[in-house]
C-alpha positions in Angstrom: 68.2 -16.9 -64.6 68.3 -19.1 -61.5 66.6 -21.9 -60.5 63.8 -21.7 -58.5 61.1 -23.7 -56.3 58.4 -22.6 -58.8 60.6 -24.5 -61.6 60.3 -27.9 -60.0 56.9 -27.2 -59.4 56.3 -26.9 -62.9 58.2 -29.8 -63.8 55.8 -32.0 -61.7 52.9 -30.3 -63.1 54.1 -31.0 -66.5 54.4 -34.9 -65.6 51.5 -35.3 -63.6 49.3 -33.8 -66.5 51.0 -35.7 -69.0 50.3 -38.8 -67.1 46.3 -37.3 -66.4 46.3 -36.6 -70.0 45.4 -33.2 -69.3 46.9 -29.7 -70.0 49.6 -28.1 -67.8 48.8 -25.1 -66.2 50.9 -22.2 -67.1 54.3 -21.7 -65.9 54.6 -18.9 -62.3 58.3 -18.2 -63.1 59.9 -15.3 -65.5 61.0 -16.8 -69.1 64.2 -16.8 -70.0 66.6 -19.0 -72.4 69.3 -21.1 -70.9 70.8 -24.4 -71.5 69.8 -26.6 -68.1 69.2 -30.0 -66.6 66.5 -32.2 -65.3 66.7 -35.2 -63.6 64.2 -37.5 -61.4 65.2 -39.5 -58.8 63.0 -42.3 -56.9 63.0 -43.1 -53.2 63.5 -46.8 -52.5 64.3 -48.5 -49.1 67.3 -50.7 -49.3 69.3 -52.6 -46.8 72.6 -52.1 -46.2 75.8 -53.8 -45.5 74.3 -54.0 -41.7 71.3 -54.9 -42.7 69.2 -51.6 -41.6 67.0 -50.7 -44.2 67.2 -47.1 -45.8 66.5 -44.8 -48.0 68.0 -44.2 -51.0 67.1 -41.9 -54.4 67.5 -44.4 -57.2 67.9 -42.5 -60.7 64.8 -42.3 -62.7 65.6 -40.2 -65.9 67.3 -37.3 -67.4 67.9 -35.2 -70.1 70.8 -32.0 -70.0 70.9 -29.6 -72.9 74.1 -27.3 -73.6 71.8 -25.8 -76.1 69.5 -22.9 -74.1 65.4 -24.0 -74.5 63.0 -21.0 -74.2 61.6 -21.7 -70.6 57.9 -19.9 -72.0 57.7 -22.3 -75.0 56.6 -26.3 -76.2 60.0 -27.1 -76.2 60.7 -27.1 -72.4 57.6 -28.7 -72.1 58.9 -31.4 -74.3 62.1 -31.1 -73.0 60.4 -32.1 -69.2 58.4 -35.0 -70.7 61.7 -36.6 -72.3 63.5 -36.5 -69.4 60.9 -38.0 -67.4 59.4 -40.4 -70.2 62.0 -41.0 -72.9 65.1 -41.8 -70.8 66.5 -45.1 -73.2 68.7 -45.9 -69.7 65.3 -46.0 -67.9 62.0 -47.6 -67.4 59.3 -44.3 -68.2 57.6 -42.9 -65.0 54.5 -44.1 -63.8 51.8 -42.7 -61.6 52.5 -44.8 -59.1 56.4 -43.4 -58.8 54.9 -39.7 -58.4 54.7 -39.9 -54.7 58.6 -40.9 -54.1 60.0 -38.5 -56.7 62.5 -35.9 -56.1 62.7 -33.6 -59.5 66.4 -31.8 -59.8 66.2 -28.7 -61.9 69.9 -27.3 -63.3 70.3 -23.7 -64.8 73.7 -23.8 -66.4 75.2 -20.2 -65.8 76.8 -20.0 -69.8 79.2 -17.3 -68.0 80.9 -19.2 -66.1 81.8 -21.3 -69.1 85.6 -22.0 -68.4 87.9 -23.9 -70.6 91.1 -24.8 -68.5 94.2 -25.8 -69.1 95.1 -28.6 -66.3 92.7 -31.4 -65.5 92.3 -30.8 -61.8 91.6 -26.9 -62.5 88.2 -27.0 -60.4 86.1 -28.0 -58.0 83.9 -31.0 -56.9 80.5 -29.4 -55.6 80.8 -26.0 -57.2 81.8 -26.9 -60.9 80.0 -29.2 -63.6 82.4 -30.0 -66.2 81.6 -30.8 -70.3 84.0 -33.6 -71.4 85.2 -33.3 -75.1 87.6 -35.4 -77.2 88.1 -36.7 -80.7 89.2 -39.7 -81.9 90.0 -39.9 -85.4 87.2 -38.6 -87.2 84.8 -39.3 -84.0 84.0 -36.1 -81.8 83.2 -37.7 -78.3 81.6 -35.6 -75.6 80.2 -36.0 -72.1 78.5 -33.4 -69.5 77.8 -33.7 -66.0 76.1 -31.4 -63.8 78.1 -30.8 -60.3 75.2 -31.9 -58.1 75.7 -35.2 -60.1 79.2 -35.4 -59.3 78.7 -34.8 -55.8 75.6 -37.3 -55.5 78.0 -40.1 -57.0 80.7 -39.3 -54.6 83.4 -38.6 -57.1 86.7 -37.1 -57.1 88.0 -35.3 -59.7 89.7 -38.1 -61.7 87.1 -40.6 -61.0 84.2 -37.7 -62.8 86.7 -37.4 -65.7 87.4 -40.7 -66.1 83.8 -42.1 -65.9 82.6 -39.1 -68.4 85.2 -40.7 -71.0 83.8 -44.1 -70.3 80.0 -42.7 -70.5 81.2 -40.7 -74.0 81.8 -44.3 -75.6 85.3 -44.4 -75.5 87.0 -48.1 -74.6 90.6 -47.6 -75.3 93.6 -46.8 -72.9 93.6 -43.6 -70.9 97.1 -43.0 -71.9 98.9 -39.8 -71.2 98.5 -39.3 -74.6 95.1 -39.5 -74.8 94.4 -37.5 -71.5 96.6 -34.9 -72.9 93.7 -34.8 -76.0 91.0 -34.7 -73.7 89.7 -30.9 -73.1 87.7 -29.4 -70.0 84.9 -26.8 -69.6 83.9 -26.1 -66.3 80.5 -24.5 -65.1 78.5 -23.9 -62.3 75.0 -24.2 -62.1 71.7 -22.6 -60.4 69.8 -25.7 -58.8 67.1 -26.5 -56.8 65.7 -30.0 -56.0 62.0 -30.3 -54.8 60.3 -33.6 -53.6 56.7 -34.8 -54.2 56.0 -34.1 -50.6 56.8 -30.4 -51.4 55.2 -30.5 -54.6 52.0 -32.2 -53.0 51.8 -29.3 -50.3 52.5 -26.5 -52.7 49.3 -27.9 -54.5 47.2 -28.0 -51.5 48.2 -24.5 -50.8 47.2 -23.5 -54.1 44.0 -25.0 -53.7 43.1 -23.5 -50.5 44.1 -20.3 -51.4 41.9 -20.5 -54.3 42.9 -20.8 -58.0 40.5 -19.6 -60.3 43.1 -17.3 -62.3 44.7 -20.5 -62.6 42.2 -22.6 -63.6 41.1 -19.9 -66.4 44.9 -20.4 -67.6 44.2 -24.0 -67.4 41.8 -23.6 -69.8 43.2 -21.3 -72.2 46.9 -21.9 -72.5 48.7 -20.1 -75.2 49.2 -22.4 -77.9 51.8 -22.4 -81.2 50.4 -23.0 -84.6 51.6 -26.6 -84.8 49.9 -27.7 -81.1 47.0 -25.7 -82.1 46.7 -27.3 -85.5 47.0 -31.4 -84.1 44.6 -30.6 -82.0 42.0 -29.7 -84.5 42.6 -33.1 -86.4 41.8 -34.7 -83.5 38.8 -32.7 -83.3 37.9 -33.8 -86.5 38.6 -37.3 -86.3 36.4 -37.4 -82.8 34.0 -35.3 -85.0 34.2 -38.1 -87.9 33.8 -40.8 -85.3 30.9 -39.0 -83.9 29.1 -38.2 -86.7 29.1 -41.4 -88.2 28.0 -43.5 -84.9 25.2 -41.1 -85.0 24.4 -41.6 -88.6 23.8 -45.4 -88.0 21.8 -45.1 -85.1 19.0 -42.3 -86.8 19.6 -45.6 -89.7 18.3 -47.9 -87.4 15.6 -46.3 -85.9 14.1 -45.1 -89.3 13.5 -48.7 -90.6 10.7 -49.5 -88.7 8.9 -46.2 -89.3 10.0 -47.0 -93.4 8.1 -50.6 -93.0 5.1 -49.0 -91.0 4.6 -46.5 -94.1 5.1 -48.8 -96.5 2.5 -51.0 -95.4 -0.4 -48.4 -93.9 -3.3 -48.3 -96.3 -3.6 -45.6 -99.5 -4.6 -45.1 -103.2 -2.5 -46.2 -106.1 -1.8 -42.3 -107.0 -1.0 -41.2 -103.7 1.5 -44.8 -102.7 3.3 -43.4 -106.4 3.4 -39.8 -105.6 5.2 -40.3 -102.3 7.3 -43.0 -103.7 8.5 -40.4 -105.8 8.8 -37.7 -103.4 11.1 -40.2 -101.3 12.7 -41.6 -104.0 14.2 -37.7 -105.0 14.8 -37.0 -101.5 16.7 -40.7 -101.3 19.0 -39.6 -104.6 19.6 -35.8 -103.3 20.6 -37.8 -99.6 23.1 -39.8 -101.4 24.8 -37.0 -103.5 25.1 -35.2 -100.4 26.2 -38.3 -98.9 29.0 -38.8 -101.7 29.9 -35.0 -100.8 30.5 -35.4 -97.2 31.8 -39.0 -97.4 34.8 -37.5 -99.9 35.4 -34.4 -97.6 35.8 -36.7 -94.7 37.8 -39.3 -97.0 40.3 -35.7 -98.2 40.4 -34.7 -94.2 41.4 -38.0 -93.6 43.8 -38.9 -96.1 45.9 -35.6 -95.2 45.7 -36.9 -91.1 46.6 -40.5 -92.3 49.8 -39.2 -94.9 50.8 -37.1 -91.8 50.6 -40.2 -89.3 52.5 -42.3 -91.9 55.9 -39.4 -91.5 56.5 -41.1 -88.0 58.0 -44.1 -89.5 59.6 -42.2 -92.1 61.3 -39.9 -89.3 62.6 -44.1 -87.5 64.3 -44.5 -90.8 61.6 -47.0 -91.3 58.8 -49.0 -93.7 55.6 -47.3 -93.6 53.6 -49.7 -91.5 56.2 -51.5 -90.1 56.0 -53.9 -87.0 56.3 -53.0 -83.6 59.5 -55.1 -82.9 61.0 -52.9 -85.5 59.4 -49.7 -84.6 61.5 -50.4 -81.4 64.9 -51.1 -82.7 65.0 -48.5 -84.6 63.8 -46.2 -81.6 66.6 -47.2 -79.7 69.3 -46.9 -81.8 68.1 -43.4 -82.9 67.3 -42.2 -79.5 70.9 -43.4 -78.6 72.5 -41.6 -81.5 71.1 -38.5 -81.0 70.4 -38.6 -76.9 71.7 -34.9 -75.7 74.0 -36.5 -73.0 76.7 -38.0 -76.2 75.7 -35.1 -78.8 76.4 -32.3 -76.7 78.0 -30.2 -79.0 75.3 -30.7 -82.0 72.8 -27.7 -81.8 70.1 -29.9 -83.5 70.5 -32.9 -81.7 68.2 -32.2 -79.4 65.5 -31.0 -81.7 66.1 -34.0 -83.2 65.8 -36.5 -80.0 62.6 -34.9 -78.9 61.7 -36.1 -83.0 62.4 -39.4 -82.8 60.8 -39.7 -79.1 57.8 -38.0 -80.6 57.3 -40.3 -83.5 57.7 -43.2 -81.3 54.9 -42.6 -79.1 52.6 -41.4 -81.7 53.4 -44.9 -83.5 52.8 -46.7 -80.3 49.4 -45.3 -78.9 48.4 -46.1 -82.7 49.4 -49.9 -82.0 47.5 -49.7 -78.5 44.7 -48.6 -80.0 44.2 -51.1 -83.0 45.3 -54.2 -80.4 42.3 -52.9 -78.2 40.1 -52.8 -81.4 41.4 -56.3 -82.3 40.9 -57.7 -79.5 37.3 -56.0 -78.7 34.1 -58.7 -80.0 33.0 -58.0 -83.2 36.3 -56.4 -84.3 37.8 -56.4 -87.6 40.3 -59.1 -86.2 44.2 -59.2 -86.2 45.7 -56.8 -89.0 47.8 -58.9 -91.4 49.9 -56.4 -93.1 50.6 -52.6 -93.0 47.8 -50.2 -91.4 46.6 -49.2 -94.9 
């Protein structure tokens, strides 16, 4: 597999939809499975030591994964959103960034995985290299990518050195310790794309016509799991619905109620229809009762499976937001791909923690905007429920 235009493409797709809130159109470019990179980069003008102002890529975030992803699948898709959204060393990307982006996408070539014997054993521009060492019980690790070596202007001690730093390590670099430290190099397929490519490769697209795509657009192929969070939010738009619709046909049936009441009728006739709507009141109400308690069981099961995000932050059920994002950051630290390279579930795991985290904070944005809207139930007190 090698990295293509068509995989920057979809990178941007994937952000710019995310950030739309709509669905991503389906991926132009053959699946494979690899371990890769991707990393964002923003233009910004600066001015320099002679005070001419340029242009310079500032780092936006990134996320590389020694453990291949399923290019065809949800989890590249996540894996995309988390390097552009779930950074911890950055600020998320906005819409506003899109038009000064530059996406970087890294196939790491597993056969050219090289373990070598002296530190100096390859070269800056050609190889990546994956940093591992162990102290005591600690196994420390660091990767980078070659293009990122030869952005930062490196050498080949300076990469090494910096990866040990990056890992977490603050002792001596001893020859002792260097003499611990082990080297896999790797190269890498890349291609880098900017949003002025991606912007013309879209109006391309358009004027060529993209109906195919637009059907695709429409009818993505979807996993159990996607498919099956999407139909409780269906039902909780349903619930919503239904019951706004309930109280207005409420409202507009009281006048009618007091018009019958009072219009003119015999004592037999005001007592047989009292009747009549007095059974058809009691038969509403037990179906009422029904519906309520399926809603209430439909519900409960949504709520319960809301309630596993705080569970998955290590976490009180309905605790506050300040601690919501402490415990975010420690996790997302822990587990972030870049100083868990060797743990096969580690990223799984990241994209968890990021996952929870949003779900837990749109909830919050929601119930502040219901809070604050007039006639609302007011500041919540305690936990959600």
């Amino acid at each position: 597999m090698k990295a293509t235009r068509e995989l920057c493409y979809y990178c941007f797709d994937t952000v710019v939809s995310h950030l739309e809130k709509q669905k991503c159109a389906p991926p132009e470019f053959q699946d494979a499975s690899c371990p890769l990179c991707i990393s964002w980069a923003k233009r910004v003008k600066k001015v320099d030591a002679q005070g001419k102002e340029r242009n310079v890529f500032e780092a936006r975030g990134s996320l590389i994964t020694m453990t291949p992803v399923q290019l065809h699948s949800d989890q590249f898709l996540r894996t995309i959103r988390a390097s552009a959204f779930e950074d911890p060393r950055q600020n998320p990307i906005t819409a506003e960034d899109i038009p000064y982006l530059r996406c970087s996408a890294s196939v790491i070539l597993p056969k050219t995985y090289k373990t070598i014997q002296k530190l100096d054993d390859w070269e800056v521009g050609k190889h990546g290299i994956r940093i591992l060492f162990k102290v005591g019980a600690t196994q420390y690790s660091k990767v980078y990518p070659p293009e990122t070596i030869l952005a930062r202007g490196w050498n080949k001690k300076e990469a090494i050195e910096e990866g040990i730093r990056k890992a977490g390590y603050t002792g001596d670099l001893t020859p002792q310790f260097m003499a611990t430290v082990e080297i896999i190099r790797f190269e890498t397929s890349s291609c880098i794309v900017s949003a002025k490519d991606y912007f013309k490769h879209v109006e391309t697209k358009d004027k060529e016509g993209k109906l195919k795509e637009l059907s695709a657009r429409n009818n993505p192929d979807e996993d159990e799991n996607e498919n099956a969070k999407r139909q409780r939010t269906i039902r909780r738009r349903r619930h919503r619905y239904v019951t706004s619709l309930t109280k207005r046909l409420q409202d507009k049936r009281k006048p009618g109620a007091a018009s019958t009441s009072s219009s003119p009728s015999s004592p037999s006739s005001s007592s047989s229809i009292g009747g009549w709507l007095f059974a058809l009141a009691i038969i509403a109400m037990v179906a009422g009762v029904f519906i309520l308690r399926g809603m209430e069981v439909t519900y409960d099961k949504d709520y319960d499976e809301f309630q596993t995000n705080y569970d998955i932050l290590g976490i009180a059920r309905g605790a506050p937001m300040a601690d919501v994002k402490k415990a975010f950051r420690k996790l997302s630290l822990q587990y972030h791909p870049d100083k868990q390279s060797n743990c096969l579930d580690c990223a799984d795991k990241f994209l968890q923690i990021n996952s929870a985290y949003k779900q837990i904070g749109d909830y919050e944005k929601g119930l502040l905007r219901l809070v604050n809207t007039p006639g609302g139930p007011g500041p919540r007190s305690g936990p959600a429920r």
